[in-house]
C-alpha positions as CSV (number, residue, x, y, z in Angstrom):
1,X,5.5,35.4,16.3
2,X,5.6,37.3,19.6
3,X,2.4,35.8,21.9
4,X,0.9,38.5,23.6
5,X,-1.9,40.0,25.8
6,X,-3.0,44.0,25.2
7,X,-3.7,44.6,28.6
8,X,-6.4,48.2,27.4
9,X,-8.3,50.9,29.1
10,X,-9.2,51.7,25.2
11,X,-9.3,55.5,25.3
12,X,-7.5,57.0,21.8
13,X,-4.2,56.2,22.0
14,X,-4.9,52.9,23.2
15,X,-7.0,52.1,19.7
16,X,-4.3,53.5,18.1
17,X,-2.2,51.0,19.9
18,X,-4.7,47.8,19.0
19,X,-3.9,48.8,15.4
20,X,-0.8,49.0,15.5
21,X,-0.5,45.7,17.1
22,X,-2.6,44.3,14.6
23,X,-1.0,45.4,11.2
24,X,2.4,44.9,12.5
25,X,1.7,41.4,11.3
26,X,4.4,40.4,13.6
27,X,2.7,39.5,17.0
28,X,-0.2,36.9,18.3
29,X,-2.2,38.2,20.0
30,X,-3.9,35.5,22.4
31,X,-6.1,38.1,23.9
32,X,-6.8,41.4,25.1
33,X,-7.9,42.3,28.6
34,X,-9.5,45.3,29.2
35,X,-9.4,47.4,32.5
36,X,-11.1,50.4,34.1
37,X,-8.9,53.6,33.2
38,X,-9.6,56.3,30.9
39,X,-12.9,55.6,30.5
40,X,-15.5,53.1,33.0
41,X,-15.1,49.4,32.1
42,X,-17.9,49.1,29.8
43,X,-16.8,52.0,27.7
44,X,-13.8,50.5,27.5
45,X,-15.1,47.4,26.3
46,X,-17.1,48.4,23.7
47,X,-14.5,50.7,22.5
48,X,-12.0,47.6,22.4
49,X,-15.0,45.9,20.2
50,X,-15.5,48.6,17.9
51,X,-11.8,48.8,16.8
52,X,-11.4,45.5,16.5
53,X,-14.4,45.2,13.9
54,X,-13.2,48.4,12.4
55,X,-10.1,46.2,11.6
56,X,-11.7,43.7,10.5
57,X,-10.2,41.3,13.4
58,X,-13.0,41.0,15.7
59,X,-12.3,37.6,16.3
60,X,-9.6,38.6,18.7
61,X,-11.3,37.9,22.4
62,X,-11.8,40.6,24.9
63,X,-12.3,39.8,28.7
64,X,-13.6,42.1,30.9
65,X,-11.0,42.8,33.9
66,X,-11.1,45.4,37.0
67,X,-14.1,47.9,36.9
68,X,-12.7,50.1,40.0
69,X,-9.1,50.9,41.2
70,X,-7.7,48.5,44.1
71,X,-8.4,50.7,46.9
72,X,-9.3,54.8,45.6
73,X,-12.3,56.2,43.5
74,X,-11.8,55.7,39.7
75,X,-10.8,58.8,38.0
76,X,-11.6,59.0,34.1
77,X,-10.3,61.6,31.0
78,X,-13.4,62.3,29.6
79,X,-11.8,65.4,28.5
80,X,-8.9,64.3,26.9
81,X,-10.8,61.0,24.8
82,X,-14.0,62.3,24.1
83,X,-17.7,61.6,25.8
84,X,-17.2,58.0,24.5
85,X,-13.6,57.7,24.7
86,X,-12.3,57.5,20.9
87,X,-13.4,60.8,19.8
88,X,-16.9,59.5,18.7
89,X,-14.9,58.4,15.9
90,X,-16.2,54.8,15.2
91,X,-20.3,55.9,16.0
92,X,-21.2,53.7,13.1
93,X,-20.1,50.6,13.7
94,X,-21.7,48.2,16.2
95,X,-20.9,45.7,18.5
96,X,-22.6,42.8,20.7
97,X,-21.7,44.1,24.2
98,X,-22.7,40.3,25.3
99,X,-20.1,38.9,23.7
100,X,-16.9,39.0,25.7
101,X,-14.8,36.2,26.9
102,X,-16.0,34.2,29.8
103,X,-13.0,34.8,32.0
104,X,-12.2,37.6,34.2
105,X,-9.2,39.3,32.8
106,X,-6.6,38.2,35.9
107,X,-7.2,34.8,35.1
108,X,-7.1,34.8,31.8
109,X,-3.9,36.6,32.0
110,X,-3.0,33.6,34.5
111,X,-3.9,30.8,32.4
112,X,-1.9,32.3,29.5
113,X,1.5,32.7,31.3
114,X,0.8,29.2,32.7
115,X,0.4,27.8,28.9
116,X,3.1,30.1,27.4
117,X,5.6,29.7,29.8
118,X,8.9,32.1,29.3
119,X,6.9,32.9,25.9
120,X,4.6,35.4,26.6
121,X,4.9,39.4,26.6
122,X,1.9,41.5,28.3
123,X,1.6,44.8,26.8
124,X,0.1,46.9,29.6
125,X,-1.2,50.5,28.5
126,X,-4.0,51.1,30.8
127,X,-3.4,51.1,34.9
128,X,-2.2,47.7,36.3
129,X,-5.4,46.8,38.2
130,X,-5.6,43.7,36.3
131,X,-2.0,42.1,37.0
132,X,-2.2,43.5,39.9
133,X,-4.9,41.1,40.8
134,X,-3.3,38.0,38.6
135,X,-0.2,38.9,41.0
136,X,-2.3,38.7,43.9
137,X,-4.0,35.7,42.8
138,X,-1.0,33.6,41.3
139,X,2.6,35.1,42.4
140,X,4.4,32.5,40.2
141,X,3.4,34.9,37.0
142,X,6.5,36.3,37.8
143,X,8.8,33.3,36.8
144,X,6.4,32.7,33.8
145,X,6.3,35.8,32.0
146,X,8.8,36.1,29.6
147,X,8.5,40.4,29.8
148,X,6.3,43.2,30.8
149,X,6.2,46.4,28.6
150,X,4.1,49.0,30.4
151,X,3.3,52.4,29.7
152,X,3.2,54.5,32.6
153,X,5.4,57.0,35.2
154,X,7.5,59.6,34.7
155,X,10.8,58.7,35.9
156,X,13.2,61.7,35.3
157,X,10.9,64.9,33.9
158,X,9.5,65.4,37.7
159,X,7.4,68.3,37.3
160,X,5.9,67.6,33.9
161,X,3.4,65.0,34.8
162,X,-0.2,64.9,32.9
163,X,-2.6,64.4,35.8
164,X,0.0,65.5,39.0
165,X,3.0,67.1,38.4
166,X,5.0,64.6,38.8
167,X,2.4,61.8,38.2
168,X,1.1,60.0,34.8
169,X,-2.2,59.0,34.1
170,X,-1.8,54.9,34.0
171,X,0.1,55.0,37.3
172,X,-2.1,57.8,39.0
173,X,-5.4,55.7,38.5
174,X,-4.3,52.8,40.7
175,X,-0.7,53.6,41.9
176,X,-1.5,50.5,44.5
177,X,-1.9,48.3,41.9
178,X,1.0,49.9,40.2
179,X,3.4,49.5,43.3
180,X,2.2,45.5,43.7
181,X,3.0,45.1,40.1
182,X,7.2,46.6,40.3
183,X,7.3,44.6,43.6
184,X,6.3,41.2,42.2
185,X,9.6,39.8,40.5
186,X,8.1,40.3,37.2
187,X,10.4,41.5,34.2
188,X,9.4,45.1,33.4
189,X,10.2,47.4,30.8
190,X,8.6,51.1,31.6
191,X,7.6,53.6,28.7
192,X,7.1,56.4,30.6
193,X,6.3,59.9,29.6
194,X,9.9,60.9,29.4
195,X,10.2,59.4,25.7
196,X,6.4,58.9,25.2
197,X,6.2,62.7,24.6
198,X,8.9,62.9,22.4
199,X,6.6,61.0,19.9
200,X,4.6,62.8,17.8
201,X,1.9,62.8,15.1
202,X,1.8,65.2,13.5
203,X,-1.1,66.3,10.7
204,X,1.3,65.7,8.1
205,X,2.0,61.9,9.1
206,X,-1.6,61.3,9.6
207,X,-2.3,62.6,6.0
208,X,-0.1,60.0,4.5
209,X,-2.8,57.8,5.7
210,X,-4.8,59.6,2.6
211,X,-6.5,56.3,0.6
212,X,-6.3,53.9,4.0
213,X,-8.8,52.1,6.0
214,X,-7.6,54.1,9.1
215,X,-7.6,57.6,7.8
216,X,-10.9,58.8,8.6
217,X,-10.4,57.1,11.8
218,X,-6.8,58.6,13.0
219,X,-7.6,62.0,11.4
220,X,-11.2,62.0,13.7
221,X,-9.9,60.4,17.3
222,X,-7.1,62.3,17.3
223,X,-8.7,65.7,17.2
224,X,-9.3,65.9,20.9
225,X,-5.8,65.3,21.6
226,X,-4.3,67.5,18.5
227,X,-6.4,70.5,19.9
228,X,-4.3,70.2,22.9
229,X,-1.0,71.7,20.8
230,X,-2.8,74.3,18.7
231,X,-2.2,77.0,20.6
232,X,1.4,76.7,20.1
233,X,1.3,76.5,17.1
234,X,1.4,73.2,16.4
235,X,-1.1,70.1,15.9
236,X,-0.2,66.8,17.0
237,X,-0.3,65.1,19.3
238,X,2.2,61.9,21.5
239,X,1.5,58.2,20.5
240,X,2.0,57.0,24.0
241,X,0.2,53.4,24.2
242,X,1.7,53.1,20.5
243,X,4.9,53.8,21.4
244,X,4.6,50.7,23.9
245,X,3.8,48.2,20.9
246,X,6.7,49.6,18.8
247,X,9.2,48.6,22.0
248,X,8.1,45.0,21.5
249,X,8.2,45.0,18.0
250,X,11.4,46.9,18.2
251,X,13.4,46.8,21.4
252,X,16.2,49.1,19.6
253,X,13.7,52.0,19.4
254,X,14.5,52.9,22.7
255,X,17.7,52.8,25.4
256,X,17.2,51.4,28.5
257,X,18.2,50.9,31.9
258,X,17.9,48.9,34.8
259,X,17.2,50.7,38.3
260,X,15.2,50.6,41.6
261,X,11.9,52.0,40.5
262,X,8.8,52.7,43.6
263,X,5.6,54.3,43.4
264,X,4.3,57.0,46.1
265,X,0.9,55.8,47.0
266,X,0.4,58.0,50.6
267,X,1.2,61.9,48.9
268,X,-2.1,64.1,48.4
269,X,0.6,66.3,46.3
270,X,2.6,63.1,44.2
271,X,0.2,60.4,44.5
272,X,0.9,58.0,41.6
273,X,4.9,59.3,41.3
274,X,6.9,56.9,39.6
275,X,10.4,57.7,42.1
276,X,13.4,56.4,40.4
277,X,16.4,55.7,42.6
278,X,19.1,57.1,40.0
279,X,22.0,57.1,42.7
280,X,21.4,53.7,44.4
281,X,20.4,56.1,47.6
282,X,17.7,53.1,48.8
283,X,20.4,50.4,48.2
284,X,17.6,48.1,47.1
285,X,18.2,45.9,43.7
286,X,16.9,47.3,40.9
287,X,13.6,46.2,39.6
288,X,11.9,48.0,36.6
289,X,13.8,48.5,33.1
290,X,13.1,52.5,32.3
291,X,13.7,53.6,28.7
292,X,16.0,56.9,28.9
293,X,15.9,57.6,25.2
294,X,14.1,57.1,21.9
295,X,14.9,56.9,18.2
296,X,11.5,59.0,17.8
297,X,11.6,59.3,13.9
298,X,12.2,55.6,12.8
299,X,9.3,54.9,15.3
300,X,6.8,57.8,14.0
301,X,7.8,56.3,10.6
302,X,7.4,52.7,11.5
303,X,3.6,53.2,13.1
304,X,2.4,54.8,9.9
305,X,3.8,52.7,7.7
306,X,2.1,49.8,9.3
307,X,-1.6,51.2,9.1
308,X,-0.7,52.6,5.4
309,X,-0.5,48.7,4.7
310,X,-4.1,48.1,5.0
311,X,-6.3,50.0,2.2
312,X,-10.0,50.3,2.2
């Protein structure tokens, strides 16, 4: 099995993720870290907790990582996730908020690269202030980490960015930390919103769920973000963080390719843009793996069959 760390800033999509991970059956998962983001730390936390038990896997340790940005004030989605950051989808089940792992999240994340050298995979799909820090802290990470699947940037849809124009969320809320982490020699693979959004849930997948453990709970989280799409017509919404965890279970759900890959950290207007060098302009070696296409269907299809495996 795959060893991994969920690197989490557990809004929605990121839960969604977890489960994913989880009934996949097909990855250890030595940890997860969690990291400010779509919600403050200790939301994020708890959230992580909450879906965990609601899986019945609550064994699985969670270590508290970076509670600010690196260097700018911490900007949350509220809006999008709810006033608790899952939709208020999992109210009735509680958690010790005492109980998380001892380490800090960077050192944790350490540790396990130095034990699972060339084996282990970080699944980052919250902002990259925690490897950021485990970068800054121990530089050989690089040569120990076997990949680096992220979710974040927006690499050739300039324009249709989800906090900035041309910025994403993950990359926007510490594009410092973002930039440390493409400069650092690790191996990265980047799901960014250009084939992120051609995933979609739809209320017809999610009702195929019908007679599930995770029915009530995908059906209720995602209403925030399915509201989003109703007025065209539609209801749905994009499995972004999910997506991430089917790249690792799957690499052929997506088409890559290799290129020199920067973030803009100075711009008031593209703060947080992802700037792909498509035409070798900076004559610098590439650095980040970008996914240019996805087989969307056999993905959709793959996430629900895995969470239609667990009944009540």
């Amino acid at each position: 099995m795959e060893k991994v760390i969920l690197d989490v800033d557990t809004g929605i999509d990121d839960a969604l993720a977890i489960l994913f991970a989880l009934e996949s059956r097909k990855l250890d998962i030595l940890g997860i870290t969690a990291v400010n983001g779509n919600v403050p730390l200790d939301y994020v936390t708890r959230n992580t907790k909450k879906v965990l038990k609601h899986a019945g896997n609550d064994t699985i340790r969670v270590f508290e990582g970076a509670d600010r940005p690196l260097l700018k004030e911490a900007h949350h989605e509220f809006q999008v996730h709810g006033e608790d950051g899952i939709g208020m989808s999992l109210n009735d089940v509680s958690v010790d908020d005492s109980s998380s792992g001892s380490q800090f999240a960077a050192d944790f994340i350490i540790e396990q690269a130095s034990i699972h050298r060339g084996e282990l995979t970080l699944i980052m799909v919250g902002p990259a202030t925690n490897l950021a820090l485990a970068v800054r802290k121990e530089p050989r990470i690089a040569d120990w980490v076997k990949q680096v699947v992220m979710m974040g940037g927006l690499v050739s849809e300039s324009g249709r960015g989800n906090v900035l124009p041309t910025s994403e969320f993950n990359i926007f809320a510490d594009a410092e930390a973002a930039r440390i982490v493409f400069h650092s020699g690790l191996p990265i693979k980047l799901v960014s919103l250009d084939v992120t959004m051609k995933t979609f849930l739809s209320l017809e997948h999610i009702e195929k769920l019908k007679g599930t453990r995770y029915y009530d709970f995908v059906m209720k989280s995602t209403d925030s973000l399915r509201a989003y799409t109703e007025s065209s017509g539609i209801n749905g919404c994009a499995l972004h963080d999910p997506l991430t965890v089917g790249v690792v279970l799957d690499p052929s759900l997506v088409k890559t390719a290799k290129y020199y890959v920067d973030v803009e950290t100075k711009s008031e207007l593209s703060y947080g843009q992802t700037i792909c060098d498509f035409n070798n302009v900076l004559k610098k070696a590439p650095n980040v793996e970008i996914c240019t296409d996805i087989d969307d269907e056999r993905f959709i299809n793959m996430f629900i069959d895995a969470l239609k495996n667990r009944k009540n």
